[in-house]
C-alpha positions as CSV (number, residue, x, y, z in Angstrom):
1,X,10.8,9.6,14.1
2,X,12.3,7.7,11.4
3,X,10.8,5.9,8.7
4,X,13.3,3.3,6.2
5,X,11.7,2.2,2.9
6,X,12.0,2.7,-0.7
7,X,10.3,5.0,-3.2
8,X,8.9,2.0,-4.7
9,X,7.6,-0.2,-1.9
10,X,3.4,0.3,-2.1
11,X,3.4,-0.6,1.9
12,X,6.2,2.1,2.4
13,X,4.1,4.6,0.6
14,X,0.4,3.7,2.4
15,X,2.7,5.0,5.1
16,X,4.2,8.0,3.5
17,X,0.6,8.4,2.9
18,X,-1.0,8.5,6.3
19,X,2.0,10.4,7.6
20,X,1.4,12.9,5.0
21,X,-2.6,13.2,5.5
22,X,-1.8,13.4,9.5
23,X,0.9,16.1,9.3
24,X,3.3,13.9,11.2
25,X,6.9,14.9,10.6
26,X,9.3,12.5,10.4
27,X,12.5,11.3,8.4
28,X,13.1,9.3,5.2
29,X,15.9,7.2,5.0
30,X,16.0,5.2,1.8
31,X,16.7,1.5,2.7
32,X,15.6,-1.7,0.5
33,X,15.9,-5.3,1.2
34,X,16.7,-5.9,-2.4
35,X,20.2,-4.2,-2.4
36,X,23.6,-4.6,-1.5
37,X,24.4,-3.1,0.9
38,X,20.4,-3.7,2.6
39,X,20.7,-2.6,6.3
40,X,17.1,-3.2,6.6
41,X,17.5,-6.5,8.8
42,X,19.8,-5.0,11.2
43,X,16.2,-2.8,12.6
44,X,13.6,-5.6,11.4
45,X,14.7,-8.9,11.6
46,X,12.2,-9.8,8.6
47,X,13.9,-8.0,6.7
48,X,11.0,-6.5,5.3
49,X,9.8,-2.5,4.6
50,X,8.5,0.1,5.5
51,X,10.3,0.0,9.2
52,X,9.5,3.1,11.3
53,X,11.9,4.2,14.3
54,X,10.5,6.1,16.9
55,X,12.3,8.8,19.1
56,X,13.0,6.1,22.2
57,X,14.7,4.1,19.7
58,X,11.2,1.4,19.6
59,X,11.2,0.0,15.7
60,X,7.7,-0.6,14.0
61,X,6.8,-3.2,11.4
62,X,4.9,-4.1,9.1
63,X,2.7,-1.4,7.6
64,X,-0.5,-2.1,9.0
65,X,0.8,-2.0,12.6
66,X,2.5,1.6,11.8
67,X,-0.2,3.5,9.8
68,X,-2.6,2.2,12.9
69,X,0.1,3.3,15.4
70,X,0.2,6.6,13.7
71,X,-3.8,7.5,13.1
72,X,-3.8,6.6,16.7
73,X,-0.3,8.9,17.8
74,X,-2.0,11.8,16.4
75,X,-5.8,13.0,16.7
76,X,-6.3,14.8,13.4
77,X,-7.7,13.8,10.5
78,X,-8.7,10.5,11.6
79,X,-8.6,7.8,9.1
80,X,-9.8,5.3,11.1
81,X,-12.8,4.8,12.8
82,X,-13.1,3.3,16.6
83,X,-13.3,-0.3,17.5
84,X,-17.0,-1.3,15.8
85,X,-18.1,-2.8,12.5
86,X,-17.4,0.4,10.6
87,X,-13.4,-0.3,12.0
88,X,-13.3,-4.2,10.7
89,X,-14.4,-3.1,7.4
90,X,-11.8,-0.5,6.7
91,X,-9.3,-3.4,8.0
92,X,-10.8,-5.9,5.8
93,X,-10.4,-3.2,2.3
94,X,-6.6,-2.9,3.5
95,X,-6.3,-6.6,3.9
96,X,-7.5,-6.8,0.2
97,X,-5.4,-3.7,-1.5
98,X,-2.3,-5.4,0.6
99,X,-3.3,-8.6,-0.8
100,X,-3.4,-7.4,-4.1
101,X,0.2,-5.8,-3.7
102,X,1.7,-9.1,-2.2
103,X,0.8,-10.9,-5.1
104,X,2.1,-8.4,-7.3
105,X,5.2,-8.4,-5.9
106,X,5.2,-12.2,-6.2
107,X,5.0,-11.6,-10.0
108,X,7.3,-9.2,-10.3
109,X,10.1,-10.6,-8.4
110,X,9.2,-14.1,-9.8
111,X,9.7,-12.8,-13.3
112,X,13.0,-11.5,-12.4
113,X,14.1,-14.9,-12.4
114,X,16.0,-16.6,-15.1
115,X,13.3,-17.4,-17.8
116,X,14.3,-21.2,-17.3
117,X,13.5,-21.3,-13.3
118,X,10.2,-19.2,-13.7
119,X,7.0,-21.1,-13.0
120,X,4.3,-20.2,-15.6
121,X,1.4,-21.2,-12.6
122,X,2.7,-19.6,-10.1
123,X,2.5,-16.3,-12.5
124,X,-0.8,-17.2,-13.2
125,X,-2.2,-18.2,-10.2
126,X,-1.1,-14.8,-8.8
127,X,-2.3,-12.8,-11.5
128,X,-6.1,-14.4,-10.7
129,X,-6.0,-13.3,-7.4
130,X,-5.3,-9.8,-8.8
131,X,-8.4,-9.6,-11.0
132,X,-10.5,-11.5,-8.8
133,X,-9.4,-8.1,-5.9
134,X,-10.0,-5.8,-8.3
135,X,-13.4,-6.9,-9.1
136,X,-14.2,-7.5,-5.7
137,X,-12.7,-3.8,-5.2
138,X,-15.0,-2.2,-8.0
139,X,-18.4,-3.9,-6.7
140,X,-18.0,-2.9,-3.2
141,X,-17.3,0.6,-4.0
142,X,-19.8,0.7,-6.7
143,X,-21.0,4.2,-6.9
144,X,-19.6,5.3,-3.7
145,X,-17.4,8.4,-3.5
146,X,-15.1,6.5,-1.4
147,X,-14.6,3.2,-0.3
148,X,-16.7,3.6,3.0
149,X,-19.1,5.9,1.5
150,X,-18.8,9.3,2.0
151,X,-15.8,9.5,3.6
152,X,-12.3,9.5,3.7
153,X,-10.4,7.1,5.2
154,X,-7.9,4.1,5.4
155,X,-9.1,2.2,3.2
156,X,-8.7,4.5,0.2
157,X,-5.0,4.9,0.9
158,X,-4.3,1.4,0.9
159,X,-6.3,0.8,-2.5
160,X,-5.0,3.3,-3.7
161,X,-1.7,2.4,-2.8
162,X,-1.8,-0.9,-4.6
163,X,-3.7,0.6,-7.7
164,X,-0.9,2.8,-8.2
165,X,1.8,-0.2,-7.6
166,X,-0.4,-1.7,-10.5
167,X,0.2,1.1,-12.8
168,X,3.8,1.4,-12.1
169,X,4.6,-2.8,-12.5
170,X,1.8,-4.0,-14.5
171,X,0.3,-1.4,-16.5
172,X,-0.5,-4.0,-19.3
173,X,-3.7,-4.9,-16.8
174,X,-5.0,-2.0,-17.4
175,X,-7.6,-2.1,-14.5
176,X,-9.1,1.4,-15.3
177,X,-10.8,0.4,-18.6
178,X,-12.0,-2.3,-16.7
179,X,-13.0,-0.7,-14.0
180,X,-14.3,2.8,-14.4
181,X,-15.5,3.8,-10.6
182,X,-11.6,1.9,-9.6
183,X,-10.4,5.0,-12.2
184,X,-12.5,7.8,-10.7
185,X,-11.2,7.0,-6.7
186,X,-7.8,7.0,-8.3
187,X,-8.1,10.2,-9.8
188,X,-9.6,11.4,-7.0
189,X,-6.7,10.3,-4.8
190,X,-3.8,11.4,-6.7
191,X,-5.1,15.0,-6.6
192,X,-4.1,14.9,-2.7
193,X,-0.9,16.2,-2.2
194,X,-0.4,13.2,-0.1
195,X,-0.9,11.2,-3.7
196,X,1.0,12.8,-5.9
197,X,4.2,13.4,-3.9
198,X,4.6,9.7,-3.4
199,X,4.0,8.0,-7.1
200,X,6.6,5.4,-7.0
201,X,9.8,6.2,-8.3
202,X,12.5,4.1,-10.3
Protein backbone atom coordinates (compact mmCIF):
# COMPACT_ATOMS: atom_id res chain seq x y z
CA UNK A 1 0.00 0.00 0.00
CA UNK A 2 0.60 3.58 -0.55
CA UNK A 3 0.17 6.40 1.61
CA UNK A 4 0.45 10.39 -0.02
CA UNK A 5 0.81 13.19 2.58
CA UNK A 6 3.22 15.58 3.85
CA UNK A 7 5.74 15.60 6.77
CA UNK A 8 3.74 18.28 8.13
CA UNK A 9 0.12 17.36 7.84
CA UNK A 10 -0.92 16.28 11.75
CA UNK A 11 -3.84 13.90 10.02
CA UNK A 12 -0.98 12.44 7.77
CA UNK A 13 1.06 11.71 10.76
CA UNK A 14 -1.88 10.13 13.22
CA UNK A 15 -1.58 7.82 10.21
CA UNK A 16 2.06 7.40 10.02
CA UNK A 17 1.41 6.81 13.55
CA UNK A 18 -0.91 3.85 13.64
CA UNK A 19 0.87 2.40 10.72
CA UNK A 20 3.94 2.52 12.66
CA UNK A 21 2.44 1.17 16.12
CA UNK A 22 0.68 -1.77 13.85
CA UNK A 23 3.82 -2.74 11.93
CA UNK A 24 2.04 -2.23 8.68
CA UNK A 25 4.49 -1.69 5.84
CA UNK A 26 3.66 0.56 3.35
CA UNK A 27 5.00 3.51 1.08
CA UNK A 28 5.44 7.31 1.53
CA UNK A 29 5.04 9.40 -1.27
CA UNK A 30 5.30 12.97 -0.42
CA UNK A 31 2.27 14.84 -1.99
CA UNK A 32 0.64 18.34 -0.61
CA UNK A 33 -2.38 20.15 -1.70
CA UNK A 34 -0.55 23.39 -1.09
CA UNK A 35 2.05 23.08 -3.98
CA UNK A 36 2.49 23.36 -7.46
CA UNK A 37 2.63 20.80 -8.89
CA UNK A 38 -0.21 19.06 -6.07
CA UNK A 39 -1.30 15.67 -7.64
CA UNK A 40 -3.26 15.09 -4.67
CA UNK A 41 -6.72 15.65 -6.37
CA UNK A 42 -6.14 13.43 -9.17
CA UNK A 43 -6.52 10.25 -6.18
CA UNK A 44 -8.96 12.35 -3.79
CA UNK A 45 -11.12 14.45 -5.32
CA UNK A 46 -11.15 16.77 -2.02
CA UNK A 47 -8.06 17.34 -2.54
CA UNK A 48 -7.33 16.81 0.88
CA UNK A 49 -4.30 14.48 2.91
CA UNK A 50 -3.37 11.88 4.10
CA UNK A 51 -4.76 9.56 1.00
CA UNK A 52 -3.88 5.92 1.28
CA UNK A 53 -3.77 3.58 -1.84
CA UNK A 54 -4.26 0.06 -1.32
CA UNK A 55 -2.80 -2.86 -3.41
CA UNK A 56 -6.22 -3.22 -5.73
CA UNK A 57 -5.73 0.28 -6.58
CA UNK A 58 -8.97 1.25 -3.82
CA UNK A 59 -7.97 5.01 -2.41
CA UNK A 60 -8.78 5.92 1.29
CA UNK A 61 -9.67 9.29 2.78
CA UNK A 62 -9.81 11.08 5.27
CA UNK A 63 -7.77 10.07 8.30
CA UNK A 64 -10.26 8.77 10.48
CA UNK A 65 -11.64 6.30 7.82
CA UNK A 66 -7.85 4.98 7.17
CA UNK A 67 -6.36 4.64 10.75
CA UNK A 68 -9.90 2.66 11.45
CA UNK A 69 -9.39 0.73 8.18
CA UNK A 70 -5.94 -0.11 9.29
CA UNK A 71 -6.42 -1.13 13.28
CA UNK A 72 -9.12 -3.17 11.75
CA UNK A 73 -6.71 -4.73 8.49
CA UNK A 74 -4.30 -5.89 11.06
CA UNK A 75 -4.93 -7.72 14.52
CA UNK A 76 -2.07 -6.55 16.58
CA UNK A 77 -1.77 -4.04 18.89
CA UNK A 78 -5.18 -3.06 18.82
CA UNK A 79 -5.81 0.63 19.27
CA UNK A 80 -9.26 0.51 19.20
CA UNK A 81 -11.67 -1.09 21.15
CA UNK A 82 -14.95 -3.11 19.65
CA UNK A 83 -18.26 -1.46 18.86
CA UNK A 84 -19.49 -0.40 22.77
CA UNK A 85 -19.16 2.79 24.85
CA UNK A 86 -15.48 2.24 25.50
CA UNK A 87 -15.29 2.59 21.22
CA UNK A 88 -17.46 5.99 20.98
CA UNK A 89 -15.25 7.58 23.50
CA UNK A 90 -11.99 6.93 21.86
CA UNK A 91 -13.94 8.45 18.61
CA UNK A 92 -15.14 11.29 20.48
CA UNK A 93 -11.09 12.24 21.88
CA UNK A 94 -10.12 12.01 18.11
CA UNK A 95 -12.99 14.10 17.05
CA UNK A 96 -11.57 16.72 19.58
CA UNK A 97 -7.59 16.51 18.92
CA UNK A 98 -8.78 16.71 14.94
CA UNK A 99 -10.88 19.54 15.94
CA UNK A 100 -8.18 21.22 17.54
CA UNK A 101 -5.86 20.61 14.35
CA UNK A 102 -8.59 21.96 11.89
CA UNK A 103 -8.77 25.04 13.58
CA UNK A 104 -5.15 25.40 13.69
CA UNK A 105 -4.80 24.97 10.37
CA UNK A 106 -7.47 27.69 9.87
CA UNK A 107 -5.09 30.06 11.62
CA UNK A 108 -2.19 29.28 10.06
CA UNK A 109 -3.34 29.33 6.57
CA UNK A 110 -5.46 32.45 7.40
CA UNK A 111 -2.41 34.31 8.59
CA UNK A 112 -0.70 33.48 5.40
CA UNK A 113 -2.91 35.90 3.87
CA UNK A 114 -2.01 39.38 3.00
CA UNK A 115 -2.15 41.36 6.38
CA UNK A 116 -4.92 43.56 4.72
CA UNK A 117 -7.45 40.55 3.81
CA UNK A 118 -6.80 38.79 7.29
CA UNK A 119 -9.85 38.71 9.61
CA UNK A 120 -8.75 39.56 13.19
CA UNK A 121 -12.18 37.30 14.53
CA UNK A 122 -11.86 34.73 12.51
CA UNK A 123 -8.17 34.36 14.24
CA UNK A 124 -9.72 34.72 17.32
CA UNK A 125 -12.61 32.80 17.23
CA UNK A 126 -10.39 29.84 16.17
CA UNK A 127 -7.85 30.31 18.65
CA UNK A 128 -10.94 29.93 21.53
CA UNK A 129 -11.81 26.82 20.26
CA UNK A 130 -8.12 25.79 20.75
CA UNK A 131 -7.99 26.61 24.45
CA UNK A 132 -11.39 25.76 25.15
CA UNK A 133 -9.96 21.66 23.60
CA UNK A 134 -7.17 21.83 25.41
CA UNK A 135 -8.85 22.38 28.68
CA UNK A 136 -11.45 20.07 27.92
CA UNK A 137 -8.34 17.69 26.93
CA UNK A 138 -6.45 18.26 30.35
CA UNK A 139 -9.75 17.60 32.68
CA UNK A 140 -10.71 14.41 31.05
CA UNK A 141 -7.36 12.97 31.27
CA UNK A 142 -6.78 14.32 34.61
CA UNK A 143 -4.41 12.00 36.32
CA UNK A 144 -4.78 9.25 33.96
CA UNK A 145 -1.80 7.62 32.36
CA UNK A 146 -3.53 7.76 29.19
CA UNK A 147 -6.42 9.16 27.74
CA UNK A 148 -8.69 5.94 28.41
CA UNK A 149 -7.03 5.10 31.50
CA UNK A 150 -4.59 2.63 31.59
CA UNK A 151 -4.22 1.96 28.28
CA UNK A 152 -2.96 2.68 25.02
CA UNK A 153 -4.85 3.54 22.37
CA UNK A 154 -6.39 5.82 19.55
CA UNK A 155 -7.05 8.48 21.26
CA UNK A 156 -3.51 9.23 22.44
CA UNK A 157 -2.23 9.29 18.85
CA UNK A 158 -4.65 11.64 17.72
CA UNK A 159 -3.91 14.11 20.78
CA UNK A 160 -0.95 13.76 20.50
CA UNK A 161 -0.88 14.35 17.00
CA UNK A 162 -2.45 17.70 17.33
CA UNK A 163 -0.35 18.65 20.46
CA UNK A 164 2.58 18.24 18.46
CA UNK A 165 1.04 20.25 15.38
CA UNK A 166 0.61 22.90 18.29
CA UNK A 167 4.27 22.91 19.14
CA UNK A 168 5.45 23.11 15.58
CA UNK A 169 2.80 26.17 14.44
CA UNK A 170 1.95 27.85 17.56
CA UNK A 171 4.40 27.25 20.10
CA UNK A 172 3.72 30.86 21.57
CA UNK A 173 0.43 28.91 23.31
CA UNK A 174 2.54 27.22 25.15
CA UNK A 175 -0.11 24.50 26.32
CA UNK A 176 2.42 22.55 28.59
CA UNK A 177 2.84 25.28 31.21
CA UNK A 178 -0.75 25.32 31.16
CA UNK A 179 -1.35 22.13 31.18
CA UNK A 180 1.01 19.87 33.10
CA UNK A 181 -0.68 16.15 32.79
CA UNK A 182 -1.26 17.55 28.55
CA UNK A 183 2.96 17.68 29.03
CA UNK A 184 3.49 14.35 30.81
CA UNK A 185 1.17 12.17 27.79
CA UNK A 186 3.33 14.10 25.38
CA UNK A 187 6.48 13.14 26.79
CA UNK A 188 5.24 9.90 27.24
CA UNK A 189 4.29 9.72 23.49
CA UNK A 190 7.28 11.03 21.85
CA UNK A 191 9.43 8.33 23.57
CA UNK A 192 7.61 5.78 21.08
CA UNK A 193 9.52 5.23 18.20
CA UNK A 194 6.27 5.78 16.37
CA UNK A 195 6.50 9.58 18.04
CA UNK A 196 9.62 10.55 17.40
CA UNK A 197 10.20 9.36 13.82
CA UNK A 198 7.30 11.53 12.65
CA UNK A 199 7.83 15.18 14.42
CA UNK A 200 6.76 17.31 11.71
CA UNK A 201 9.19 18.45 9.41
CA UNK A 202 9.71 21.94 7.48
Amino acid sequence: MKLIGSLTSPYVRKTRVVLAEKKIDYDFELGSPWTPENQVSNVNPLGKIPVLVLDDSTVLFDSRVIVEYLDNVAPNNKLMPGANRERTEVKRWEALADGVCDAAALVFLEQKRPAEQQSSDWIARQHDKIVRSLAFMADELAENTWCMGTHFSLADVAVGCSLGYLLFRFPEIDWQAKHANLARLYDRLVRRPAFSETVPQA
